[in-house]
N, C-alpha and C positions, 0 to 999 in steps of 0.2 A: 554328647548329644547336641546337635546343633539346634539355634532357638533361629523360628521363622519370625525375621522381625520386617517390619513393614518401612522400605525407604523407597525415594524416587530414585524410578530409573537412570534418571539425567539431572544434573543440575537444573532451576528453576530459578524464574524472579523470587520465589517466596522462600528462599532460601538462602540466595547469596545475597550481600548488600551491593546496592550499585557503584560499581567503582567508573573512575572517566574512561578507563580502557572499554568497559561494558556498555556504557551511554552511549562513547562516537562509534561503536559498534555497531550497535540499534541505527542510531540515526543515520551511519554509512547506508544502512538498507532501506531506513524511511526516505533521506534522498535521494534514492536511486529507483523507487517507484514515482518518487513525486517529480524527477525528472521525465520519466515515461510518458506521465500526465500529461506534464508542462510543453514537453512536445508535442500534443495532441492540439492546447490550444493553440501554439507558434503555428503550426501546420495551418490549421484554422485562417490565422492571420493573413498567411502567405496566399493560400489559395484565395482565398476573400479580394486581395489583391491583384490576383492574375485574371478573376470572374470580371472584374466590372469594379467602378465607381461604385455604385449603389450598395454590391457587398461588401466593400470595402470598406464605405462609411458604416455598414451596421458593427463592421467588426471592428472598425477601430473605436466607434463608440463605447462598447465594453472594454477592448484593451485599455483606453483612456481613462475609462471610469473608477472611482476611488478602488471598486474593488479588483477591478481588472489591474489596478499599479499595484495594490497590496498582490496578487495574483504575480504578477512577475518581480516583483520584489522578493517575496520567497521563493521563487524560481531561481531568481538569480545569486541567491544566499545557496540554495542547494547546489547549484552547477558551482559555486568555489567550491562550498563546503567537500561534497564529491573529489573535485579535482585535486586539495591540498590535501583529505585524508588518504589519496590515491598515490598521492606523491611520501608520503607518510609511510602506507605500505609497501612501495618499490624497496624503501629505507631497509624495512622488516625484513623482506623478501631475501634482500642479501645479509640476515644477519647485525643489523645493531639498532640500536635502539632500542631495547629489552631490557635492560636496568629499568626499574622502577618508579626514579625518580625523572630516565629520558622519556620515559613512556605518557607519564603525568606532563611532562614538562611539554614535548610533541604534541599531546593532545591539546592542551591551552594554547599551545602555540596555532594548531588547526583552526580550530573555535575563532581565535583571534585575524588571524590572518585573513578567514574567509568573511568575518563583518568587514575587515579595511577593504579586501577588493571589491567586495560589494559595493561598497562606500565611494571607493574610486571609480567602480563602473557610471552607476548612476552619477555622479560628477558630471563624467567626462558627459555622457549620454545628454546630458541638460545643456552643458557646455555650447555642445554640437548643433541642438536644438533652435 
């Protein structure tokens, strides 16, 4: 006689422990709405620009403002982040990087890669400035 025992349907956060395959998971998809966003402000920017002077300054006001750099500062951490984890799964896509230790090892590499070009962006962008 079978016993009706009560489990989840699907795996859950409350179930598995987070491993780094499962984190840049998550966050492949938290950057990739917060890119969505982010495009919303740039848009913002761009059209503020082609309106007029006047909205231009209101909008570069906020781009400029502490929160507006913190604002594309994580903007610009998600568009590496996105594009190295993307470059990550092409890897996947055909087959390697699925050992345990490349998978770990990939993922810190992502993580890292995407603070340097960040790093490098903003650089160069002040540089320029």
């Amino acid at each position: 006689m079978a016993q009706n025992v009560q489990r989840p349907l699907s795996p859950h956060l409350q179930v598995y422990r987070p491993q780094i395959t499962s984190v840049l998971s998550i966050l492949h998809r938290m950057t990739g709405v917060v890119l969505g966003l982010g495009a919303l402000l740039l848009t913002y920017w761009i059209a503020a620009a082609a309106t007029g002077p006047e909205c231009f300054e209101a909008a570069q006001g906020f781009v400029g403002s502490w929160f507006g750099i913190l604002l594309m500062l994580g903007f610009s951490y998600c568009l590496f982040y996105h594009l190295c984890n993307g470059i990550r799964h092409l890897f996947w896509d055909v087959g390697l990087g699925f050992e345990l230790n490349t998978a770990a090892a990939s993922g810190w590499l992502v993580v890292l890669a995407s603070a340097g070009l960040t790093l490098l962006a903003w650089i160069a962008g002040f540089a320029m400035a």
